[in-house]
C-alpha positions in Angstrom: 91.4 115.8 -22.3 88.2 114.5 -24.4 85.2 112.8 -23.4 86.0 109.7 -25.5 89.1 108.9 -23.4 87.3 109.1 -19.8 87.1 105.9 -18.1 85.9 104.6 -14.7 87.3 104.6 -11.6 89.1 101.6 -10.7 90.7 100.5 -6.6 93.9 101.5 -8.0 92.8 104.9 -8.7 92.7 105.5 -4.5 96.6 105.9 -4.9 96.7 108.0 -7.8 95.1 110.9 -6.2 97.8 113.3 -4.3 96.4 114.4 -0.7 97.4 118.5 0.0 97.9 119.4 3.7 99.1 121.8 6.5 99.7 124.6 4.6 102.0 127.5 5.9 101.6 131.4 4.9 105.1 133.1 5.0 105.3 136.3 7.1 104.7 138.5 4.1 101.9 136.8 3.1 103.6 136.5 -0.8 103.8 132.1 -1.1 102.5 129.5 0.8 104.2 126.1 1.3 102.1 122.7 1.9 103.1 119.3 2.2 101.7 116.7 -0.7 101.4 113.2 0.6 100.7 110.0 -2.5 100.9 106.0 -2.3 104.1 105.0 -3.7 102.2 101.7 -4.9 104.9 99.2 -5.9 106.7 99.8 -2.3 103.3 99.6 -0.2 103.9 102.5 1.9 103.5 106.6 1.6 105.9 109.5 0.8 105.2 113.3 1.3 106.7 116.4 0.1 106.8 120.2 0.7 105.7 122.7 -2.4 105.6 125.9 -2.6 103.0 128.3 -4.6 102.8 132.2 -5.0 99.9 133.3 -2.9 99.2 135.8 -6.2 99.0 132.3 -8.6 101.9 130.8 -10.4 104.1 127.8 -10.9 104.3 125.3 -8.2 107.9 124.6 -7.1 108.5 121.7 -5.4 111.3 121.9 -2.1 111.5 118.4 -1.0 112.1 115.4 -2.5 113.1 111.3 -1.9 110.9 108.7 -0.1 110.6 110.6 2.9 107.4 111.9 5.1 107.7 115.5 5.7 104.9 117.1 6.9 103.7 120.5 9.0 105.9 123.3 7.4 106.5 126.5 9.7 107.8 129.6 8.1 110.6 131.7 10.6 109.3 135.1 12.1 111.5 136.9 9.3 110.4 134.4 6.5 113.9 133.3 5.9 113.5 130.0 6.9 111.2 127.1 7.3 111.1 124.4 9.7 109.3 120.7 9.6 108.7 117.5 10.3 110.8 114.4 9.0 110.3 110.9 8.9 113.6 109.8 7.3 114.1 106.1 8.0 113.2 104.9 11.5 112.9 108.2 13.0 111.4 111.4 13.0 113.2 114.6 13.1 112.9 118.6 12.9 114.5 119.8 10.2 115.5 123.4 8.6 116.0 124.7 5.3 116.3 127.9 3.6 113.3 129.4 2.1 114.5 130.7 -0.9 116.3 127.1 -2.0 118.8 124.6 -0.4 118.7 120.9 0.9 116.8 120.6 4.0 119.4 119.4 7.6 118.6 117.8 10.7 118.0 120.1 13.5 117.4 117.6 16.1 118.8 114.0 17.1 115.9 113.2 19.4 116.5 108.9 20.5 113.0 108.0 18.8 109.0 108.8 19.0 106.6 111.2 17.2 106.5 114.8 16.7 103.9 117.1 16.2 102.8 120.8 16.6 105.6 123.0 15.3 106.2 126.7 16.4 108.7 129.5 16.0 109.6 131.5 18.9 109.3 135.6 18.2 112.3 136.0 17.9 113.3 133.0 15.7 116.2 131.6 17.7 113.7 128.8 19.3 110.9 126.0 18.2 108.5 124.6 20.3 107.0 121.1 19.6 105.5 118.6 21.0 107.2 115.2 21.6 106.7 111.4 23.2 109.7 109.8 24.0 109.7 106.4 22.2 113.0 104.7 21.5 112.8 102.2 18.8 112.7 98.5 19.9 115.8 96.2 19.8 114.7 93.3 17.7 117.8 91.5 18.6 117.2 92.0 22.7 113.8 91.5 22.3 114.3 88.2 20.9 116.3 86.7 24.1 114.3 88.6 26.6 110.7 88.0 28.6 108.5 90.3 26.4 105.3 91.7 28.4 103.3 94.3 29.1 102.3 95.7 32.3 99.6 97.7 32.6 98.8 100.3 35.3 96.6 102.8 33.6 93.2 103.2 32.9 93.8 104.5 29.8 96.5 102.6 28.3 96.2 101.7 24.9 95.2 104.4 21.6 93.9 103.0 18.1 96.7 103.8 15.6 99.3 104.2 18.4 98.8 100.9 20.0 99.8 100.2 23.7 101.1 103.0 25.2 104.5 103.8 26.4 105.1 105.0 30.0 106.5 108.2 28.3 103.6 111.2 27.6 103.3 114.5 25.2 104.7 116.7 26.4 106.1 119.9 25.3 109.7 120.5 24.1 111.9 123.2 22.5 115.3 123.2 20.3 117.7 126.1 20.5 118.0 127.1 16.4 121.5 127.9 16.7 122.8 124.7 18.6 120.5 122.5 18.1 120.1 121.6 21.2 116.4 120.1 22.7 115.3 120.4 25.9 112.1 119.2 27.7 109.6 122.0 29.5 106.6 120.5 30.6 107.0 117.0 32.5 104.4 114.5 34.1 102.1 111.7 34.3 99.5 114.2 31.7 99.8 114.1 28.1 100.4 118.2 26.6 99.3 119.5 23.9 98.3 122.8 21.7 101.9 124.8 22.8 101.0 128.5 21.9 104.0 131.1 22.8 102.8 134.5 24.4 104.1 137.6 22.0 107.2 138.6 24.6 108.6 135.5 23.7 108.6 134.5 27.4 105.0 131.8 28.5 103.6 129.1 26.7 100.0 128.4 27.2 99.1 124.4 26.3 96.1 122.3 26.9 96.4 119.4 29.4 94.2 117.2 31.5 95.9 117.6 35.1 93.3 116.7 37.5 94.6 114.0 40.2 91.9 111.4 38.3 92.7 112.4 35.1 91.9 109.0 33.7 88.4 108.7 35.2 88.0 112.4 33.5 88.8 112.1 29.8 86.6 114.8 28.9 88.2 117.8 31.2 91.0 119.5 29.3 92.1 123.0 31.2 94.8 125.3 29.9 97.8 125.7 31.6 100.9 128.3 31.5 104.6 127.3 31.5 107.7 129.7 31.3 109.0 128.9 27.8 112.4 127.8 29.4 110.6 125.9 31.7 109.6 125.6 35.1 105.9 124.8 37.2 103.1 125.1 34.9 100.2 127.2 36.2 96.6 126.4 35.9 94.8 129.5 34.2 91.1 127.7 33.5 88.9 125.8 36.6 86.0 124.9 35.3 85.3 121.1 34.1 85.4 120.9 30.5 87.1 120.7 27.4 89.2 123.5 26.3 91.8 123.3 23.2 93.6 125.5 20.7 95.1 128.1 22.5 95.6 131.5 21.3 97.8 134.9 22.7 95.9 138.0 22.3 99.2 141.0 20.7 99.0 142.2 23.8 99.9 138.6 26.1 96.9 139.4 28.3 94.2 137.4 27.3 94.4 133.8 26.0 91.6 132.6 23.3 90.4 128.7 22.8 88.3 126.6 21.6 85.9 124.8 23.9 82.9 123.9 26.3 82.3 123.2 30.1 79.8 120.7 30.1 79.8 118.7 33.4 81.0 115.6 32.9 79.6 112.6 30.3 77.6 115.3 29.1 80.1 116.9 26.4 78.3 115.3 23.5 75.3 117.6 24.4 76.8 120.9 23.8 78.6 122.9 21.6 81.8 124.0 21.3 82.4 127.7 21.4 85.3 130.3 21.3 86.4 131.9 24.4 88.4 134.3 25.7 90.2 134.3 29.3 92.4 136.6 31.2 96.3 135.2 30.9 96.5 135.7 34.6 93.4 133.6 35.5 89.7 134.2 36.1 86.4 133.9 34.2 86.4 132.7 30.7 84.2 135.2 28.4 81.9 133.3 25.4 82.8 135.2 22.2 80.2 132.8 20.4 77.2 132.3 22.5 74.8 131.8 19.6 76.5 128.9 17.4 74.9 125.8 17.9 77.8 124.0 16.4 80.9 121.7 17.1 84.1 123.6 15.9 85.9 120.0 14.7 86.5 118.7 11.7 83.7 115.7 11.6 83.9 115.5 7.8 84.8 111.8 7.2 86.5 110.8 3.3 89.1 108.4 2.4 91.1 109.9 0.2 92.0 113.2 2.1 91.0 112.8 5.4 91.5 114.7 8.1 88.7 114.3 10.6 89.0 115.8 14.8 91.2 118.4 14.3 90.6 122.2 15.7 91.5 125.1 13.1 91.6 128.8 15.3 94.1 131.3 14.2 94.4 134.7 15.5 94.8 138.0 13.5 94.8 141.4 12.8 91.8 142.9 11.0 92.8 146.7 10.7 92.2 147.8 14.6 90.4 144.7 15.5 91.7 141.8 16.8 89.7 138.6 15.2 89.9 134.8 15.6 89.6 132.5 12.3 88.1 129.3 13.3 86.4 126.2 11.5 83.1 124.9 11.9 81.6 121.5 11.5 78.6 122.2 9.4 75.9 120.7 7.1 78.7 118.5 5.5 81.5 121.1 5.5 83.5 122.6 7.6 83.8 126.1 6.8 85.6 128.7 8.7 84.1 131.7 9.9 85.9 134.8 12.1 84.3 136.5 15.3 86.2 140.0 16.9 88.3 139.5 19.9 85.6 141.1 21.8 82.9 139.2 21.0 79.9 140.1 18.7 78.8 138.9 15.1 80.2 136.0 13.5 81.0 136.1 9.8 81.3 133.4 7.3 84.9 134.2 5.5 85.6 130.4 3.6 82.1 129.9 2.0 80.3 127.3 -0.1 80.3 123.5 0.2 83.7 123.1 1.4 85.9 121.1 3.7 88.9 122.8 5.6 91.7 120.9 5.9 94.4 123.4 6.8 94.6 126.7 7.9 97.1 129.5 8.3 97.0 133.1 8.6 99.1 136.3 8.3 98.9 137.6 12.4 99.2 141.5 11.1 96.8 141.1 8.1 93.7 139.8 7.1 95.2 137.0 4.6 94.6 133.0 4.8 95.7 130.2 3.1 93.8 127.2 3.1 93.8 123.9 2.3 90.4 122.3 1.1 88.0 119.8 -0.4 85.1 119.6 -2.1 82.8 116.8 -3.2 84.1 116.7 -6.3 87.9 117.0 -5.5 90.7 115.4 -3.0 92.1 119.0 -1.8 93.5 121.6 -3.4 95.6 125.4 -1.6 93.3 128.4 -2.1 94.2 132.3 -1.0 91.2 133.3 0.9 90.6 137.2 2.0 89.6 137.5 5.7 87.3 140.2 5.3 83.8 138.7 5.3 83.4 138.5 1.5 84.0 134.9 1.1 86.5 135.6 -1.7 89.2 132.8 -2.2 91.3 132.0 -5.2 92.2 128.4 -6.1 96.0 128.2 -6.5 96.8 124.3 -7.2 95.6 121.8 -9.7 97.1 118.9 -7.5 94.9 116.1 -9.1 93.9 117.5 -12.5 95.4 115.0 -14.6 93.5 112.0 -12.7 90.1 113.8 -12.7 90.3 114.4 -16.1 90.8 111.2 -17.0 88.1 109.6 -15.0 84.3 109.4 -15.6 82.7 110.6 -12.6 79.5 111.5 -11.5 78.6 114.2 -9.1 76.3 113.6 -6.1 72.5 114.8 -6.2 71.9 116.8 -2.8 68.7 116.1 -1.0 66.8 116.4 1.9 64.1 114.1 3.2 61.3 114.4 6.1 61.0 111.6 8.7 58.6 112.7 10.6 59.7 115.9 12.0 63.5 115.5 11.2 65.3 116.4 8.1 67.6 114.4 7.0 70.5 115.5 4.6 72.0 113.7 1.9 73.2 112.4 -1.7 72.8 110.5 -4.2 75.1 109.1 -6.3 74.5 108.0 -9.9 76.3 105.2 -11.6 78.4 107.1 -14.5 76.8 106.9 -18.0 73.6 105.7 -16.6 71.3 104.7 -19.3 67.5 105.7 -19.5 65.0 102.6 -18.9 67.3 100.7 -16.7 67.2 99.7 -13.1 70.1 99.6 -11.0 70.9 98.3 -7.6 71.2 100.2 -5.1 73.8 100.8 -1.5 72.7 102.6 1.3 76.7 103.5 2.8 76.5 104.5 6.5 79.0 106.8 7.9 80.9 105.9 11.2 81.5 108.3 14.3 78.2 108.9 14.8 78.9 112.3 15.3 80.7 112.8 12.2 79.4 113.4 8.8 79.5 113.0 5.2 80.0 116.0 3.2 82.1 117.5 0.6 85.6 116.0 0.1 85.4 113.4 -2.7 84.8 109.7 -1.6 86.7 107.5 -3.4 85.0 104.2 -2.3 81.9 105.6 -2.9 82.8 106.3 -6.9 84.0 102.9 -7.0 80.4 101.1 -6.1 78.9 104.2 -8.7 81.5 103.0 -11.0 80.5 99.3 -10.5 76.7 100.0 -11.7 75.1 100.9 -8.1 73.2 103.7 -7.2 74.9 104.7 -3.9 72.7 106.3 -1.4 74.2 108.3 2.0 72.9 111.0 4.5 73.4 112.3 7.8 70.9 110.5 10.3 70.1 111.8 13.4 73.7 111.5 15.8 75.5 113.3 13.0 77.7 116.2 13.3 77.2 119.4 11.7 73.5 120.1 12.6 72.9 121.2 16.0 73.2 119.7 19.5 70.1 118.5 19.8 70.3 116.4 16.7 73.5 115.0 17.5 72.7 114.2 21.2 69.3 112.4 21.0 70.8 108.9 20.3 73.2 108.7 23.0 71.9 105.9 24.9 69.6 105.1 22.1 71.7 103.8 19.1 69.2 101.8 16.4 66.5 104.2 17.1 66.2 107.5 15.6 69.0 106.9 13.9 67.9 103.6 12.4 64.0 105.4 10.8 65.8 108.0 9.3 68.2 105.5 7.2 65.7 103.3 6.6 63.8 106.5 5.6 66.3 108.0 3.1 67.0 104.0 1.9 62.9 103.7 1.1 63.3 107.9 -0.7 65.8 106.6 -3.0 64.5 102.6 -3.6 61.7 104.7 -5.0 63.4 106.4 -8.2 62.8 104.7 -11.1 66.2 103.7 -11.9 66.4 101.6 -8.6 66.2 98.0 -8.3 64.3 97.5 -5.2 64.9 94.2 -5.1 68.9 94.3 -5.0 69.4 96.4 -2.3 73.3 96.1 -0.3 73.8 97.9 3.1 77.6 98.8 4.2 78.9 101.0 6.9 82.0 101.0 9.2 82.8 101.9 12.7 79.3 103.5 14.2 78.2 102.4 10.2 79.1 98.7 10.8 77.1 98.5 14.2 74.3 99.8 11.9 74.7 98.0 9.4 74.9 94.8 11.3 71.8 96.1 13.5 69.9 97.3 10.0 70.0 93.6 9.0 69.0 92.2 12.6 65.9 94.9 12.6 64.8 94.6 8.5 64.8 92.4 5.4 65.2 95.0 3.4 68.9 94.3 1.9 70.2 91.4 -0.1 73.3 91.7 1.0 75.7 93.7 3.8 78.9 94.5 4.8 80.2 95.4 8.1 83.7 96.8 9.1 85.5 97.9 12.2 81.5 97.2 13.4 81.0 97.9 17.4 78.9 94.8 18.3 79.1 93.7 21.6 78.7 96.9 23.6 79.2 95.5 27.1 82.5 94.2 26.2 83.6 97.2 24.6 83.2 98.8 28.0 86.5 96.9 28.8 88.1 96.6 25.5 87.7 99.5 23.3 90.5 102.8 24.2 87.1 104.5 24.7 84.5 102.7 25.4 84.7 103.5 29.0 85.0 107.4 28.6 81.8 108.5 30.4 78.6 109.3 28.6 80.8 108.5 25.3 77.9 105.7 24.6 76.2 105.5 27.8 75.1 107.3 30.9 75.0 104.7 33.2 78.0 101.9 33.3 77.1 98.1 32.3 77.0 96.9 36.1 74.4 99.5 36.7 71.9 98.6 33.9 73.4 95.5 31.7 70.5 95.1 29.8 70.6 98.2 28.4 74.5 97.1 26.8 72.3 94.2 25.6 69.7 95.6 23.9 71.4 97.8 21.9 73.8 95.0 20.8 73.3 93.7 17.7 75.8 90.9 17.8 72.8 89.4 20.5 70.5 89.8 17.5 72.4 88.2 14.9 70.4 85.1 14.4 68.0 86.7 13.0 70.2 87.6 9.5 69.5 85.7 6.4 71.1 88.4 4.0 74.6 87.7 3.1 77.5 89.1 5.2 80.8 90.7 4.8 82.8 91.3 7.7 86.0 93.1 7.4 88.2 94.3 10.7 91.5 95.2 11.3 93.5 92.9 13.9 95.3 96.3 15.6 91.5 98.1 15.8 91.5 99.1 19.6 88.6 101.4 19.4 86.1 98.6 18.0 88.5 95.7 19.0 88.6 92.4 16.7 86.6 90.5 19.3 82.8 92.4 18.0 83.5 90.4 14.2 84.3 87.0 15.8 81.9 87.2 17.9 79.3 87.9 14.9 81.4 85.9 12.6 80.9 82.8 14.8 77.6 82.9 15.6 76.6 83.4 12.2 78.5 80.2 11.1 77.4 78.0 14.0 73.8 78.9 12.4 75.2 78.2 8.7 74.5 81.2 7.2 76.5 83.0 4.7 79.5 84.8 6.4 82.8 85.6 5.7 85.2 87.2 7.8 88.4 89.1 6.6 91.0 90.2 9.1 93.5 92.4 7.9 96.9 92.3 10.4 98.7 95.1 11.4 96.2 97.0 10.6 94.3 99.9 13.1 90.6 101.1 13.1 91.6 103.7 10.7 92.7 101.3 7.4 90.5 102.4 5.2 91.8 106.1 5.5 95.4 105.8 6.3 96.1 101.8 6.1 99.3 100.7 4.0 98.1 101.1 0.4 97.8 97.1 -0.6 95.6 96.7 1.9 93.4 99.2 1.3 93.3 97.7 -2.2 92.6 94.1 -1.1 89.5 95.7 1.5 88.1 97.6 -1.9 88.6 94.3 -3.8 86.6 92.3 -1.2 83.8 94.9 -1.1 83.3 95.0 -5.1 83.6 91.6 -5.1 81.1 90.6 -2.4 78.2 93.2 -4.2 78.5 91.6 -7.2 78.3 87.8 -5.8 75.1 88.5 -3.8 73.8 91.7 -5.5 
């Protein structure tokens, strides 16, 4: 397609890119099969199918079809068959189909309630899954009924799942043959990671079964379980997080993803791969040297796919090798270390962003699923052998790239004072010599997440406005080192706030820059800084703060976190309140002048509704300029997985704020 018919990006772009996922490598490593979720925009809601692609290259063949969700493909030991998950109406179901063509069936009748986690049995007669009972509601009983909640649990509620249900994870299997699903692990402990041993007999899962488990969200310990079921046995002791299980061929030895940090103190280390005996005893660090978190912390909206935990195990001639991913300088790459230990090698290089992963066990082939800063995800076939070699397979959103006038980001890095601080800049398309433009300084939640490379669709749209949009990684970040991550905790608005006010001064300086229209916008962690940027400088004209975290004493009570220990603070509110106070901005509010934007979601339980009223109001008792926009049934995640017209109306409101005031 020409130059001459490029255009800008528009809101309504956002649900005309296609978002590639959990890919699955068939036994034989020959084709790979991915799901491929898009808006269907006239019907406010999402569909997702399963494709299929050569792993050589060739034509894409699409196997599903129909406004359905189907999601997390599994190829069958012998490759003949695949198995997934199915939201089909009200409820979610595994289903089956033949690999080589055929309509999918239901292989379950399960009453109601998520499923996630899919894995074949050796042997192919059995899948394990995970699975929380939850039948649907009766509308009709609930109307004529006392409706209620009683709450006995610390940790009751979860942002995007609401209020919990008495029912937990746990793990499940389904007889291929019959059908027929039965329950293995049990509890008041939610189960996860379900990883079967190669005789086809254990299943090692990660669970957090200490007697206090709510008073200890940061211990996770793996556990064995026959796979027909029966008394799980505890195989790790030590307090910590450990995740992502994986057999060693020989059942012996169980890898996984983790750290034992005492407890609070788990945002201060990394996260490492391990090995431990199947039978028990002391876990072995395989990578004692990375200085790294091994989650995905790379926050976009139009793939996204932050917190997950990539590690696959496989054969590399003799030597057994894990292939894991690693949060990292705005990627996250995946690298391989032996089963023994030693070196650890880069194999998926370059300024990428894992999404998926999957791996041939008895050969050193990957498929992947991946961004980069430029593009929403696309399937490559990636050689495990250190060379860094992978071959793009899709084109899954040519057609709108090529059509759309965008700019790429300018990579820098600045000094404050002894810290570097990484980050771009993005140019407003078919910027014109001589002219100034204003300029946004977009802060990234978490804080220890990061931006990176997986395009940013919101951030096009402000380039696409006429703003020069400015973002970075501040100190609390993700993705370079411990120490850099862990020297805000407790001290939020500090070294956090001098290097964005740093990077914000580095780019106001360009010539191009209007540094007298300068906007300020974050969300999540990037709304309490925005809001606190605006308490603590007169430096922007304008701001806008979502899903902000203002009030941190009350979120102690409130948010589904915000009483996990050393998650914000080392010492609880009763101990030191005015600590919570200080670092508050809603307690500084008074002081802005700039026009605000706030935007929240009335179902946001990690930064609950209460921390914009609270801002909103005392901004309008003083009569300054504030609006407040409240989208309903919404969660903290809306602008990365929120129904499609209202992430179009939140997009709207943002462009059209900018322009009023900047």
């Amino acid at each position: 397609m020409g130059h001459e018919r490029k255009r800008l990006l528009t809101a309504e772009d956002l649900f005309r890119f296609a978002m590639p996922g959990s890919p699955t490598l068939s036994p034989d490593g020959s084709r790979v099969v991915y799901s491929v979720k898009h808006a269907v925009f006239g019907k406010n809601r999402y569909v997702s199918h399963l494709y299929e692609v050569p792993m050589r290259g060739g034509a894409v063949r699409q196997r599903t079809q129909g406004e359905v969700l189907d999601s997390n493909p599994v190829f069958s030991p012998d490759g003949k068959r695949i198995a997934f998950i199915s939201k089909r109406g009200n409820k979610t179901q595994l289903y089956l189909m033949n690999a080589r063509g055929g309509s999918p069936r239901a292989l379950t009748k399960l009453e109601g309630g998520p499923i996630r986690q899919l894995l074949w049995s050796p042997d192919g007669r059995t899948i394990l899954f995970g699975h929380r009972i939850q039948p649907p509601v009766d509308s009709k009983k609930r109307k004529v009924q006392a409706n209620f909640k009683h709450i006995t649990r610390l940790n009751h509620k979860l942002d995007g799942d609401g209020y919990l249900p008495a029912e937990r994870w746990h793990l499940w299997t389904v007889s291929v043959n019959s059908g027929k699903a039965r329950q293995i692990t049990f509890g008041e402990n939610d189960d996860a990671d379900g990883a079967i041993s190669p005789d086809g007999k254990r299943v090692a899962f990660a669970s957090n079964r200490m007697p206090d488990a709510d008073w200890n969200p940061g211990n996770t310990d793996l556990h064995v379980v026959p796979l027909k079921g029966g008394r799980p046995r505890q195989v790790t002791r030590r307090y910590g997080a450990c995740s992502a299980p994986a057999w060693s061929r020989d059942g012996r030895t169980i890898y996984f993803l983790g750290h034992f940090a005492p407890k609070g103190q788990g945002v201060h280390v990394p996260v490492h791969v391990y090995r431990i005996p199947a039978a028990g005893g002391a876990a072995k660090d395989l990578t004692p040297k990375l200085d790294r978190w091994l989650r995905n912390g790379v926050l976009a909206d139009v793939n996204a796919n932050p917190f997950t935990n990539l590690m696959e195990r496989y054969d590399d001639g003799a030597e057994e090798r894990l292939a894991f991913g690693v949060d990292d300088r705005g990627g996250y790459r995946v690298f391989s270390v032996a089963g023994t230990g030693g070196p650890v090698r880069e194999e998926f290089a370059g300024d990428v962003n894992t999404l998926g992963l999957s791996v041939v066990p008895n050969g050193n082939r990957a498929a992947v699923v991946a961004t980069t800063i430029m593009d929403a995800g696309e399937v490559y076939a990636l050689r495990l052998d250190g060379s860094g070699a992978a071959q793009r397979l899709t084109n899954v959103n040519r057609r709108v790239l090529t059509s759309l006038k965008l700019t790429e980001p300018e990579e820098i890095v600045i000094r404050n004072g002894r810290a570097r601080v990484h980050g771009w800049i993005l140019h407003p398309p078919g910027m014109k010599r001589g002219k100034k433009y204003p300029m946004v300084l977009q802060i990234h939640g978490g804080p220890a997440c990061q931006y990176g490379y997986s395009l940013y669709h919101e951030l096009h749209l402000l380039a696409a406005q006429g703003y020069v949009v400015a973002f970075c990684n501040p100190r609390g970040s993700d993705g370079y080192g411990s120490r850099f991550r862990a020297c805000i905790q407790d001290r939020w608005g500090t070294d956090d706030f001098s290097d964005l006010m740093a990077f914000a001064a580095t780019v106001a300086r360009r010539p191009y820059v209007d540094a007298k229209r300068q906007g300020v916008v974050g969300g999540s962690y990037g709304g309490f800084m925005t809001t606190w940027v605006l308490t603590h400088s007169k430096r922007f004209r304008a701001g806008i703060t979502m899903r902000q975290a203002g009030n941190r004493f009350t979120m102690f009570g409130t948010s589904d976190i915000g009483h996990f220990p050393g998650w914000y603070f080392k010492k609880m509110p009763w101990e030191d309140p005015m600590l919570y106070h200080r670092r508050s901005p809603n307690f500084y509010a008074h002081r802005i002048t700039a026009p605000l934007l706030i935007i929240h979601s009335e179902e946001d339980y990690r930064c609950p509704l209460g921390q914009a009223q609270e801002l909103f109001t005392t901004m309008k008792f003083l009569k300054r300029t504030v609006e407040l926009v409240q989208f309903e049934g919404e969660s903290h995640g809306l602008s990365r997985g929120g129904k499609p017209m209202n992430r179009l109306e939140r997009l709207r409101r943002i462009t059209d704020w900018l322009k009023r005031y900047l």
